[in-house]
mmCIF file of the N, C-alpha and C atoms, coordinates in Angstrom:
data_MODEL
# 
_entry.id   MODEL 
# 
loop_
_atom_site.group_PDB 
_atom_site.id 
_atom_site.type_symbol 
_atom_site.label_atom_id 
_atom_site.label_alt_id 
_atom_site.label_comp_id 
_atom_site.label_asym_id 
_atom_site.label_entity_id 
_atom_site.label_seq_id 
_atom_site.pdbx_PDB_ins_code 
_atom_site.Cartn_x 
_atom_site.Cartn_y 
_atom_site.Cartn_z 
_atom_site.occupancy 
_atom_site.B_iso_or_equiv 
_atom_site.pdbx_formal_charge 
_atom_site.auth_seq_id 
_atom_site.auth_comp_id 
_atom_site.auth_asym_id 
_atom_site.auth_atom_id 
_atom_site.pdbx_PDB_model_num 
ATOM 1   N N  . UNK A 1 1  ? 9.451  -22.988 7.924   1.00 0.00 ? 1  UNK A N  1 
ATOM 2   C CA . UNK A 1 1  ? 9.397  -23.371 6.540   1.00 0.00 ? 1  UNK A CA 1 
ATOM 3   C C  . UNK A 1 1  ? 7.964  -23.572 6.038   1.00 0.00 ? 1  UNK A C  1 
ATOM 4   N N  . UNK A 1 2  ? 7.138  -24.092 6.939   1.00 0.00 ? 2  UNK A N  1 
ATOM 5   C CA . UNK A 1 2  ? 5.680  -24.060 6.097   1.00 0.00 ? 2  UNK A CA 1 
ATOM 6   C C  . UNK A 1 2  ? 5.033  -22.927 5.879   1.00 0.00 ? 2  UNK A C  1 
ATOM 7   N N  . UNK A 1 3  ? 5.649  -22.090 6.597   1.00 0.00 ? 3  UNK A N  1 
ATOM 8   C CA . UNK A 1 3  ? 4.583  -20.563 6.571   1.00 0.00 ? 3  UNK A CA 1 
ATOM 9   C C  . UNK A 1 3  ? 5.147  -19.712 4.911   1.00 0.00 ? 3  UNK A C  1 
ATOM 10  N N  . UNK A 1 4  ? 6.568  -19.924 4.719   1.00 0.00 ? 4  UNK A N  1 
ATOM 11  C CA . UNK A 1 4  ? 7.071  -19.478 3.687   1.00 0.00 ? 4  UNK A CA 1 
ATOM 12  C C  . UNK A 1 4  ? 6.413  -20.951 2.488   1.00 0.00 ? 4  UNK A C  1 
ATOM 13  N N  . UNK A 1 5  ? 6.422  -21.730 2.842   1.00 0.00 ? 5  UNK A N  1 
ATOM 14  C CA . UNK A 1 5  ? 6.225  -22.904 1.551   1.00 0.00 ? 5  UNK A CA 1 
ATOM 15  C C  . UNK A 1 5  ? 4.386  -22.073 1.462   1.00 0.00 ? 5  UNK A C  1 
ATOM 16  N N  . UNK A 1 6  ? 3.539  -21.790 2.366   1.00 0.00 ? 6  UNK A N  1 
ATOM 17  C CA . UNK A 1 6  ? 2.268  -21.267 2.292   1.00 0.00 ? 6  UNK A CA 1 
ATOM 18  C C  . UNK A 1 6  ? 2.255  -20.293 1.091   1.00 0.00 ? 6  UNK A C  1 
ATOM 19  N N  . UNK A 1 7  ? 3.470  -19.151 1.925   1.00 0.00 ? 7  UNK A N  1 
ATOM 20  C CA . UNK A 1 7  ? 3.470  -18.203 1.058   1.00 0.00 ? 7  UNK A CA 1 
ATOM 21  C C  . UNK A 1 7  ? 3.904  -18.083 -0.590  1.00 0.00 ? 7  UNK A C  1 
ATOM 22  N N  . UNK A 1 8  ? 4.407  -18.761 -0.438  1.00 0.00 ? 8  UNK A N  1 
ATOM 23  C CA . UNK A 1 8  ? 5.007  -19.101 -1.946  1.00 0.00 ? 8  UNK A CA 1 
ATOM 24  C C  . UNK A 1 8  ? 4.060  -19.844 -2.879  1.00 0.00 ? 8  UNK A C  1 
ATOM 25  N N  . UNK A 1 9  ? 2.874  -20.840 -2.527  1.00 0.00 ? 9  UNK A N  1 
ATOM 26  C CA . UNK A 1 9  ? 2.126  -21.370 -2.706  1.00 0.00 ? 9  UNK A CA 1 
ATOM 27  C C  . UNK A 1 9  ? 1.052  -19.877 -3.612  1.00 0.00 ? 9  UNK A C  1 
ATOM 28  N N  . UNK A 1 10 ? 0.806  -19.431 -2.655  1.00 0.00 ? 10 UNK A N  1 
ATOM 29  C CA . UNK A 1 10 ? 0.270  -18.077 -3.008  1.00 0.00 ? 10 UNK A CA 1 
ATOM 30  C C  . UNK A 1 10 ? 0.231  -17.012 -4.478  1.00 0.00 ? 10 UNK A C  1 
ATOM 31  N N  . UNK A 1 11 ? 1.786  -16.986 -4.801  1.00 0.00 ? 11 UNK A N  1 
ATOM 32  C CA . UNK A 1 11 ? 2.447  -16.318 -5.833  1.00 0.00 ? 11 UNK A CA 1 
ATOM 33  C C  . UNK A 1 11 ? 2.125  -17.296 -6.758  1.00 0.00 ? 11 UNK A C  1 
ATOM 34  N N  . UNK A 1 12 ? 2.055  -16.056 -7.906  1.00 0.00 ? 12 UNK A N  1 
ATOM 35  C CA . UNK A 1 12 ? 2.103  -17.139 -9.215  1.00 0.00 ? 12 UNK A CA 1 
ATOM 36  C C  . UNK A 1 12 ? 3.241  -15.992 -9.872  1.00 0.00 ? 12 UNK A C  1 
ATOM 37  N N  . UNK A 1 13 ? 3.964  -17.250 -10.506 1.00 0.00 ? 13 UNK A N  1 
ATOM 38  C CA . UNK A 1 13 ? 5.575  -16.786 -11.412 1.00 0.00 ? 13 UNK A CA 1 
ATOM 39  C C  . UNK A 1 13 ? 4.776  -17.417 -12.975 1.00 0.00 ? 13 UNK A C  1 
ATOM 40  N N  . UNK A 1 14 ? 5.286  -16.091 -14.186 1.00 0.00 ? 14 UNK A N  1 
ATOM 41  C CA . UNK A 1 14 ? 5.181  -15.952 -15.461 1.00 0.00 ? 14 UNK A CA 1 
ATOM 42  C C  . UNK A 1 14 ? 6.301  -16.021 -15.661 1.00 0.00 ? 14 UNK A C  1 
ATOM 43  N N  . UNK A 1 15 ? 6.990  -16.635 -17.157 1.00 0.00 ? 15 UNK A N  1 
ATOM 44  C CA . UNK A 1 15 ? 8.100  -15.483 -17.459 1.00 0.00 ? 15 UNK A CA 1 
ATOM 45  C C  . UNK A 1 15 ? 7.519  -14.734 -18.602 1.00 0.00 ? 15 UNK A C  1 
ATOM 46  N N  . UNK A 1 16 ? 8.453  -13.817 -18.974 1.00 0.00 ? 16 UNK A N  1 
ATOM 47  C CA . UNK A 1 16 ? 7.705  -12.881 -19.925 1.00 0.00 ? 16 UNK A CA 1 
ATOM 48  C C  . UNK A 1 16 ? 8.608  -12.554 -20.702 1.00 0.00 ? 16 UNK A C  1 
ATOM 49  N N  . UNK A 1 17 ? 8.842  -12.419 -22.221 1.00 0.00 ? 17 UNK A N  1 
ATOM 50  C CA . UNK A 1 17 ? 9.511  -12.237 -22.948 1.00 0.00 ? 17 UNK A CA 1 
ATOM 51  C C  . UNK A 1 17 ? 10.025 -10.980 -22.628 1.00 0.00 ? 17 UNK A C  1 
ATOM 52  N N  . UNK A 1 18 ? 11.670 -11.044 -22.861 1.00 0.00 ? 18 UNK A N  1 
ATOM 53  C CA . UNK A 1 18 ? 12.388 -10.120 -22.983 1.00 0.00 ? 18 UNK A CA 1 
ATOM 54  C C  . UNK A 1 18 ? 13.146 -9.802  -24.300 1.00 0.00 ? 18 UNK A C  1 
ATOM 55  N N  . UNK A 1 19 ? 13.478 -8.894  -24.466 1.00 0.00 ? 19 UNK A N  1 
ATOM 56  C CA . UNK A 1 19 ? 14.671 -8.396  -25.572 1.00 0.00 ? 19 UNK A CA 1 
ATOM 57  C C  . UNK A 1 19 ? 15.691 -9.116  -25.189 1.00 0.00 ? 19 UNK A C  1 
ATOM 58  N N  . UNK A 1 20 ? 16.294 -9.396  -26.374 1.00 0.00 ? 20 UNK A N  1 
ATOM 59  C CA . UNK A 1 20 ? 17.774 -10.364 -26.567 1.00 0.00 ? 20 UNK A CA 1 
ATOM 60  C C  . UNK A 1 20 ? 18.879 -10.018 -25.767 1.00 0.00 ? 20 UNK A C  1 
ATOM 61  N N  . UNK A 1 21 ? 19.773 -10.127 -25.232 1.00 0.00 ? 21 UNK A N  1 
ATOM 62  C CA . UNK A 1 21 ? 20.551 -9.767  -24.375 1.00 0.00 ? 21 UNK A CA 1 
ATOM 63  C C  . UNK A 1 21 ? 21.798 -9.045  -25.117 1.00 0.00 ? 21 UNK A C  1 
ATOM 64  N N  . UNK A 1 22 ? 22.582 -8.405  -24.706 1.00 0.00 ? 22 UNK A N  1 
ATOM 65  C CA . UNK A 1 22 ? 23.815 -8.019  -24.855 1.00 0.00 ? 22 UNK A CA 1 
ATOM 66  C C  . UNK A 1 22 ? 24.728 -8.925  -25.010 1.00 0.00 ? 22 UNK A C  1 
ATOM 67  N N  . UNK A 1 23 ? 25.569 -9.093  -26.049 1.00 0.00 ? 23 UNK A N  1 
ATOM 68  C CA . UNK A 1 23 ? 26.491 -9.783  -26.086 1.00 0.00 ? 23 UNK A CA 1 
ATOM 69  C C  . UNK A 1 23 ? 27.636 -9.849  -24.566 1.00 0.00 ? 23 UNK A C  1 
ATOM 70  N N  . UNK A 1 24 ? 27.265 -11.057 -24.115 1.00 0.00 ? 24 UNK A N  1 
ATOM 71  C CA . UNK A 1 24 ? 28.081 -11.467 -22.406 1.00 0.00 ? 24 UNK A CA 1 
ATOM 72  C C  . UNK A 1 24 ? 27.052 -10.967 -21.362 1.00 0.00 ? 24 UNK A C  1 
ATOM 73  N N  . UNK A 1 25 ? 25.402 -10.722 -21.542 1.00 0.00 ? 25 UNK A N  1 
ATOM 74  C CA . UNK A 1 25 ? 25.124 -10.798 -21.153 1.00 0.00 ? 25 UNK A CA 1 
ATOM 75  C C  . UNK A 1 25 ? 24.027 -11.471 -20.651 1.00 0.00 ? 25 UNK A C  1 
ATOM 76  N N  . UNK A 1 26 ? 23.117 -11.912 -19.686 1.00 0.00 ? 26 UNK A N  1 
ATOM 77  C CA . UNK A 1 26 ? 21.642 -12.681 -19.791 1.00 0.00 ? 26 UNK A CA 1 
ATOM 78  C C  . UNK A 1 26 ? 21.005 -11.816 -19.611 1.00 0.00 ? 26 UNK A C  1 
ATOM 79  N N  . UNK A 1 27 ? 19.562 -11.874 -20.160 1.00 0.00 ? 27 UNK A N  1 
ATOM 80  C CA . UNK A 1 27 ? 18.311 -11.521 -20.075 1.00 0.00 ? 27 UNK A CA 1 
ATOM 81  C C  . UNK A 1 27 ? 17.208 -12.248 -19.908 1.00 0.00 ? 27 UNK A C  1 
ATOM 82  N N  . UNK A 1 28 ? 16.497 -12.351 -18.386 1.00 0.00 ? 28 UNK A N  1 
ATOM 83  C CA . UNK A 1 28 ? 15.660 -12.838 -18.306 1.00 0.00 ? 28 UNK A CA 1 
ATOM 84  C C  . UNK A 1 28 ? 14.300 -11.827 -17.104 1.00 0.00 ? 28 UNK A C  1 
ATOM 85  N N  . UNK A 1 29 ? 13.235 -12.009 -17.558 1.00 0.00 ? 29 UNK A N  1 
ATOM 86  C CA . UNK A 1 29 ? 11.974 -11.488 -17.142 1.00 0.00 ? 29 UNK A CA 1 
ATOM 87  C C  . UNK A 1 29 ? 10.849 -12.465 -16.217 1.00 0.00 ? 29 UNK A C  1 
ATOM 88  N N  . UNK A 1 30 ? 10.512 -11.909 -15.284 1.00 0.00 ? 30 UNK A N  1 
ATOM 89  C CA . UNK A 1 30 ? 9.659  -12.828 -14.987 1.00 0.00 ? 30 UNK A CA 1 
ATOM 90  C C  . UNK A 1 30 ? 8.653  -11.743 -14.078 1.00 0.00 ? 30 UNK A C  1 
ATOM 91  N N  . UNK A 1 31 ? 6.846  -12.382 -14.574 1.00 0.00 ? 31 UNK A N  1 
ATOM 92  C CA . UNK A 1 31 ? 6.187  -11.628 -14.036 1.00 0.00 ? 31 UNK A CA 1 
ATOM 93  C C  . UNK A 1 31 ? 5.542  -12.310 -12.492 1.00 0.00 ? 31 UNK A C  1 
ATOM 94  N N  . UNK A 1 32 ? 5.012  -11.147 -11.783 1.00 0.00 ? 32 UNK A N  1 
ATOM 95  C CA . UNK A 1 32 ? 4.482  -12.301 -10.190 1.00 0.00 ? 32 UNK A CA 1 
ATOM 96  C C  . UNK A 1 32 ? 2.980  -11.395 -9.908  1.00 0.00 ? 32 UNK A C  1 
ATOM 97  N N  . UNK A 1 33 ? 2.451  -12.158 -9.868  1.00 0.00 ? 33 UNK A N  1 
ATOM 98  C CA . UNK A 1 33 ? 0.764  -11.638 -8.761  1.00 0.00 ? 33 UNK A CA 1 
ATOM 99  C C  . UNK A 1 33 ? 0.625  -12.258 -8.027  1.00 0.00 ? 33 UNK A C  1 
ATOM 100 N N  . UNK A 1 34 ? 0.245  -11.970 -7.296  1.00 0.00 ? 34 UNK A N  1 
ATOM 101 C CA . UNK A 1 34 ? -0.517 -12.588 -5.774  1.00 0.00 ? 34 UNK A CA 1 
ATOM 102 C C  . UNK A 1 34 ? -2.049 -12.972 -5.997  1.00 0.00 ? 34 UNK A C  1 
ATOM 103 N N  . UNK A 1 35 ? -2.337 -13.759 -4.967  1.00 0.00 ? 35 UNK A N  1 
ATOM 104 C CA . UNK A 1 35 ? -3.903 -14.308 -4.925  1.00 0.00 ? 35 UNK A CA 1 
ATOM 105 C C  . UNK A 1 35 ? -4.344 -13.005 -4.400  1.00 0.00 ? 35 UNK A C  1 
ATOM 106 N N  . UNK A 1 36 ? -5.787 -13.045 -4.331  1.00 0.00 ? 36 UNK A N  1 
ATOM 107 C CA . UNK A 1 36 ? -6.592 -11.886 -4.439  1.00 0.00 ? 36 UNK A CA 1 
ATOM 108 C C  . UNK A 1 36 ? -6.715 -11.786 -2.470  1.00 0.00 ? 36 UNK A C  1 
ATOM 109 N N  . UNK A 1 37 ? -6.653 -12.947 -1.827  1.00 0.00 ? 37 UNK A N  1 
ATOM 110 C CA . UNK A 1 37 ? -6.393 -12.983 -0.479  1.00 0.00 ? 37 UNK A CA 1 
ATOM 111 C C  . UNK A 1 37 ? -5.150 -12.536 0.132   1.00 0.00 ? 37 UNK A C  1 
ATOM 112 N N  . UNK A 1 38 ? -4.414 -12.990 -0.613  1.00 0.00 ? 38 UNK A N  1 
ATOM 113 C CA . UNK A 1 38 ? -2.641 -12.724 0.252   1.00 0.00 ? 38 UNK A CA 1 
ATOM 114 C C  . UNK A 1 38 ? -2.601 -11.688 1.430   1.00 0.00 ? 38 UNK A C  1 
ATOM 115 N N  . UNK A 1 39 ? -3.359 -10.895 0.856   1.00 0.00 ? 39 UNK A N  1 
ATOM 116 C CA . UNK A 1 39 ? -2.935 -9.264  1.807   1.00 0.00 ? 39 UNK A CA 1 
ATOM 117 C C  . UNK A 1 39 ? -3.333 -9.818  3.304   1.00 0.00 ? 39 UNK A C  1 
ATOM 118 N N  . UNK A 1 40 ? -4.612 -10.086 3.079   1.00 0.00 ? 40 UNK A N  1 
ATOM 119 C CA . UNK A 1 40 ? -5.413 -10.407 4.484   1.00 0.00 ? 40 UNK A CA 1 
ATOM 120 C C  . UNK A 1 40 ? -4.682 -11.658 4.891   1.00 0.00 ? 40 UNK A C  1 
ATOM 121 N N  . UNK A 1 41 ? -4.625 -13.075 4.331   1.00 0.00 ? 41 UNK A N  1 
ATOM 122 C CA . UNK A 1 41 ? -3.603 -14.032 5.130   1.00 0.00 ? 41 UNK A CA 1 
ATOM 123 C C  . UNK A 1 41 ? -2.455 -13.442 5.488   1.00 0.00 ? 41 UNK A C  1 
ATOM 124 N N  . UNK A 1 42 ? -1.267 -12.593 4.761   1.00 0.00 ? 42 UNK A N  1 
ATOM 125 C CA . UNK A 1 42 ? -0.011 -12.525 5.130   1.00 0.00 ? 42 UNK A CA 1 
ATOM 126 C C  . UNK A 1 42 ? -0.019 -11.397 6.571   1.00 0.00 ? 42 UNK A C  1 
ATOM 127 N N  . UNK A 1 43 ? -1.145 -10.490 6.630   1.00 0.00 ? 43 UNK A N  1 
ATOM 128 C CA . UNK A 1 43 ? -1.686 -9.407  7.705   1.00 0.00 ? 43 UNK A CA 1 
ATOM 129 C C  . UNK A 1 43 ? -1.573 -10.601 8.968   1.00 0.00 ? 43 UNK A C  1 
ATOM 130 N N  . UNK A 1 44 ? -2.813 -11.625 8.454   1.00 0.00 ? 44 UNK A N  1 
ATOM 131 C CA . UNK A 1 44 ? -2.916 -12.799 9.729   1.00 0.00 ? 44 UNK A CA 1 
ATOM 132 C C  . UNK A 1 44 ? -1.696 -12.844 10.304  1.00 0.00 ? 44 UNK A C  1 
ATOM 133 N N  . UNK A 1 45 ? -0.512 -13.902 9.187   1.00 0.00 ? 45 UNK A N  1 
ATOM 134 C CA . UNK A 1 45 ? 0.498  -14.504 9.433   1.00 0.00 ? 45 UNK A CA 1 
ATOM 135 C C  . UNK A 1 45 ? 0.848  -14.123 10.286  1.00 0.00 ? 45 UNK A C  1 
ATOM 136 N N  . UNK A 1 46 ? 1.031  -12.120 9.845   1.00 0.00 ? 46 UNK A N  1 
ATOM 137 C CA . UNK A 1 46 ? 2.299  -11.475 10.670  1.00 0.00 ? 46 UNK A CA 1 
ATOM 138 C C  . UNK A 1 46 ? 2.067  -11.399 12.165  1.00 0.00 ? 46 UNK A C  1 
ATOM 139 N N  . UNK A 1 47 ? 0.421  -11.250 12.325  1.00 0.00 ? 47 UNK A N  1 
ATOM 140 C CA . UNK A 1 47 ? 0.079  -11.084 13.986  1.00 0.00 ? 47 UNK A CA 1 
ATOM 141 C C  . UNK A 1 47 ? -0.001 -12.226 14.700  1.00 0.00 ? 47 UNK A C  1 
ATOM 142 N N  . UNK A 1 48 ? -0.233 -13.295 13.982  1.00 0.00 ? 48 UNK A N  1 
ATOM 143 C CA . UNK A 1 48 ? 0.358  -14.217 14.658  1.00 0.00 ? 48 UNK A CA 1 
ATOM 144 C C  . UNK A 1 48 ? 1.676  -14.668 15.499  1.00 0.00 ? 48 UNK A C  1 
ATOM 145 N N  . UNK A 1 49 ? 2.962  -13.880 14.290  1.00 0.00 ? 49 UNK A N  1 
ATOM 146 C CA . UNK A 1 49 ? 4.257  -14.473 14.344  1.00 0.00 ? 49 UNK A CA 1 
ATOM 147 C C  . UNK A 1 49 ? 4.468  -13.528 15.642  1.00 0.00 ? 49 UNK A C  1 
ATOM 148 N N  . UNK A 1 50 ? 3.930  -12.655 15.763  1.00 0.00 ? 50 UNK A N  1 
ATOM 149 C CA . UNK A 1 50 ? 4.315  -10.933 16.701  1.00 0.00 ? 50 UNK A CA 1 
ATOM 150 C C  . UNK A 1 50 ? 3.479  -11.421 17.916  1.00 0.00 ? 50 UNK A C  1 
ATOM 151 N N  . UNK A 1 51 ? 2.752  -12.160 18.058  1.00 0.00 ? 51 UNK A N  1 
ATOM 152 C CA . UNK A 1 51 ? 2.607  -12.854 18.894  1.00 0.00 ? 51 UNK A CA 1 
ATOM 153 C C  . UNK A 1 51 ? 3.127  -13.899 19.660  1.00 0.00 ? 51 UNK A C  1 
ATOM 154 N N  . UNK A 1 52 ? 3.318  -14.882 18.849  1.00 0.00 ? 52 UNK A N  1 
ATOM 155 C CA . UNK A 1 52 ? 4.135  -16.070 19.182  1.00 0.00 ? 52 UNK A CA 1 
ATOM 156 C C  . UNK A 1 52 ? 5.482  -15.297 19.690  1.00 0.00 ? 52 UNK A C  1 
ATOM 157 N N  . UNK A 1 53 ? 6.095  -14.257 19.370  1.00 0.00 ? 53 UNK A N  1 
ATOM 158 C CA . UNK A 1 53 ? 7.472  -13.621 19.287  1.00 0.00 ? 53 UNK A CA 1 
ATOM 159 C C  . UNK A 1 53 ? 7.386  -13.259 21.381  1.00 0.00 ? 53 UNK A C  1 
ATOM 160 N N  . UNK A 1 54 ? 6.013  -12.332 20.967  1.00 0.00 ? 54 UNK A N  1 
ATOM 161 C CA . UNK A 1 54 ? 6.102  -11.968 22.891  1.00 0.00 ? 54 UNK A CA 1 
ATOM 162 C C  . UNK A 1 54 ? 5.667  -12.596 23.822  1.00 0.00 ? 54 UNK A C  1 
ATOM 163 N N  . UNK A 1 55 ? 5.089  -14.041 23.236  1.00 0.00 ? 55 UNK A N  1 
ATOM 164 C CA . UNK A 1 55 ? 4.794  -14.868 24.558  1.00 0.00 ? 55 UNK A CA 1 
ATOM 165 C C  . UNK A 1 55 ? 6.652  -15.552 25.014  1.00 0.00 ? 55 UNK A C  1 
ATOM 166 N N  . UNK A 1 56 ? 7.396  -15.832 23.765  1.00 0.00 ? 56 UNK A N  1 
ATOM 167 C CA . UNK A 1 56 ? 8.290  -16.324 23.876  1.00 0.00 ? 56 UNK A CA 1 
ATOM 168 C C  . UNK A 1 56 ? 9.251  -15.214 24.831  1.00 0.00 ? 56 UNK A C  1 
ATOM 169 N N  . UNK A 1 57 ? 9.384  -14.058 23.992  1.00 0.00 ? 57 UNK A N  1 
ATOM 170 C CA . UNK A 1 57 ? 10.226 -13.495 25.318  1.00 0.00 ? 57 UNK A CA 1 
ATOM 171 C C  . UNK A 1 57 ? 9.249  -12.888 26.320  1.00 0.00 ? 57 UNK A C  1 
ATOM 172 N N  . UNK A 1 58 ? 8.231  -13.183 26.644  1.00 0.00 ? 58 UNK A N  1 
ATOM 173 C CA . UNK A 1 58 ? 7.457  -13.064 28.136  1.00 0.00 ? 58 UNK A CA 1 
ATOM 174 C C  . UNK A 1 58 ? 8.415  -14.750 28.794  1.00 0.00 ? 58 UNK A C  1 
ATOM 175 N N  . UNK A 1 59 ? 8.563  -15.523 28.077  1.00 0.00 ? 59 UNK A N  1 
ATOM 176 C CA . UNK A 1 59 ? 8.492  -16.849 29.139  1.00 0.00 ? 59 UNK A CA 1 
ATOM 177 C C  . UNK A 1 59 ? 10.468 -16.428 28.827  1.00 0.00 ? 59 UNK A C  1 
ATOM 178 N N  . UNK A 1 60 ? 11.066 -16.362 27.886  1.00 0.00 ? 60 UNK A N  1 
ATOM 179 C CA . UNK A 1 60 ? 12.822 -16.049 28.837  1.00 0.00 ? 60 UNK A CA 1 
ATOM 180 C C  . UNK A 1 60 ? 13.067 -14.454 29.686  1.00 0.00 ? 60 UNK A C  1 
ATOM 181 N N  . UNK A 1 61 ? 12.007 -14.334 30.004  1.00 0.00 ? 61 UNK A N  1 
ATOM 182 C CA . UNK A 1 61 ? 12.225 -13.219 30.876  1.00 0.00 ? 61 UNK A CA 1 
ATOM 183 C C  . UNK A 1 61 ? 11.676 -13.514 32.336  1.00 0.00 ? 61 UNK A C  1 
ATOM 184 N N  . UNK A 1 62 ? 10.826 -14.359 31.640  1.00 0.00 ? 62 UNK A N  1 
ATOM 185 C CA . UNK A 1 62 ? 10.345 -15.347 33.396  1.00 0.00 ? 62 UNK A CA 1 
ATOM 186 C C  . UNK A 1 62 ? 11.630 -16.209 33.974  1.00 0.00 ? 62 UNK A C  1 
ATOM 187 N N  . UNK A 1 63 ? 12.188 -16.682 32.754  1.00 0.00 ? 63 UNK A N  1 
ATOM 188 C CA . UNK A 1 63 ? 13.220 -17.421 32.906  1.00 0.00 ? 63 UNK A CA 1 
ATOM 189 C C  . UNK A 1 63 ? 14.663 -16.709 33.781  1.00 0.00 ? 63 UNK A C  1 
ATOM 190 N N  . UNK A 1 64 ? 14.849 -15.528 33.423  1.00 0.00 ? 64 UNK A N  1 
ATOM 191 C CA . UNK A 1 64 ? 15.861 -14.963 33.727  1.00 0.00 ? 64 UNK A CA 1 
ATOM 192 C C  . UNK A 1 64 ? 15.746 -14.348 35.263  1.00 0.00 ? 64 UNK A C  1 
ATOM 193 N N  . UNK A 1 65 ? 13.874 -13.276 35.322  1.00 0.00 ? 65 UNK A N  1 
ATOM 194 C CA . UNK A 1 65 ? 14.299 -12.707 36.272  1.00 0.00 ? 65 UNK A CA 1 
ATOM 195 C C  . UNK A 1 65 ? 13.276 -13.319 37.187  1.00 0.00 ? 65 UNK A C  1 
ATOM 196 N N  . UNK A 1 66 ? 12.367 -14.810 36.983  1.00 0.00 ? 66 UNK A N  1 
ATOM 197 C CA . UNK A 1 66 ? 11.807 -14.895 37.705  1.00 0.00 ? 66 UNK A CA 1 
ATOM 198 C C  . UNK A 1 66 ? 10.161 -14.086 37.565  1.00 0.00 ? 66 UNK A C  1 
ATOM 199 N N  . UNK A 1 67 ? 9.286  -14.959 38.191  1.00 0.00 ? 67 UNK A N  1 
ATOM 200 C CA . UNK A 1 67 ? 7.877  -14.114 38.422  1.00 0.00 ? 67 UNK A CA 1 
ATOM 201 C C  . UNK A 1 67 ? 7.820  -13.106 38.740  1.00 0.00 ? 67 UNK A C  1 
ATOM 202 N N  . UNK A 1 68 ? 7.168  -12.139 38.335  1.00 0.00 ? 68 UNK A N  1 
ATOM 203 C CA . UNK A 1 68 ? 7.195  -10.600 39.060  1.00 0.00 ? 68 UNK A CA 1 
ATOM 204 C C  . UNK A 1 68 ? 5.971  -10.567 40.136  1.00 0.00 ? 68 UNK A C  1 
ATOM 205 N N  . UNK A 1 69 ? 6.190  -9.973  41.234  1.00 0.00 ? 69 UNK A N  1 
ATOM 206 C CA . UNK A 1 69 ? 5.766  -9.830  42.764  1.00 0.00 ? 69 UNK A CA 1 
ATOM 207 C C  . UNK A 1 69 ? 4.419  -9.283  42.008  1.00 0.00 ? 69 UNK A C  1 
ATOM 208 N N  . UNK A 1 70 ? 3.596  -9.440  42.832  1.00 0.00 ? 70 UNK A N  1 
ATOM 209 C CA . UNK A 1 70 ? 2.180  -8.887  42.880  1.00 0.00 ? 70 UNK A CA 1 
ATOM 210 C C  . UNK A 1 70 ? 2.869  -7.510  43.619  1.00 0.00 ? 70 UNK A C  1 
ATOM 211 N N  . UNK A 1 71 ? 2.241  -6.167  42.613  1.00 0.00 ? 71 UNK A N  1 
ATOM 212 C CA . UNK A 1 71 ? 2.287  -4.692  43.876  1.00 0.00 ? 71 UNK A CA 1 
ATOM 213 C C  . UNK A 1 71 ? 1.656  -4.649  45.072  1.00 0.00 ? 71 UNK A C  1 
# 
């Protein structure tokens, strides 16, 4: 949850006028940009998470089959 509360932090939400809706229907608009960083933090994030991901299944695979033998 903090990495998404980060990310969201990030975005900025407009709304933006729309045309009137259809009778039974809603109409609503909303514009979004990103900070001028995002690209490069969310790049970070991801190699981080892809990290954290294969130490975790490196250690339930230790778990399962045990240390692997020196050749």
């Amino acid at each position: 949850m903090p990495l998404a509360v980060a990310a969201h932090d990030r975005l900025q939400i407009r709304s933006e006028p729309s045309p009137p809706p259809e009778p039974g229907h809603l109409s609503c608009r909303w514009a979004t940009s990103l900070d001028t960083g995002y690209r490069q933090w969310a790049s970070d994030k991801a190699r981080e998470q892809i990290a954290k991901a294969g130490f975790r299944l490196a250690a339930l695979l230790v778990a399962i089959y045990g240390e692997p033998s020196p050749p």
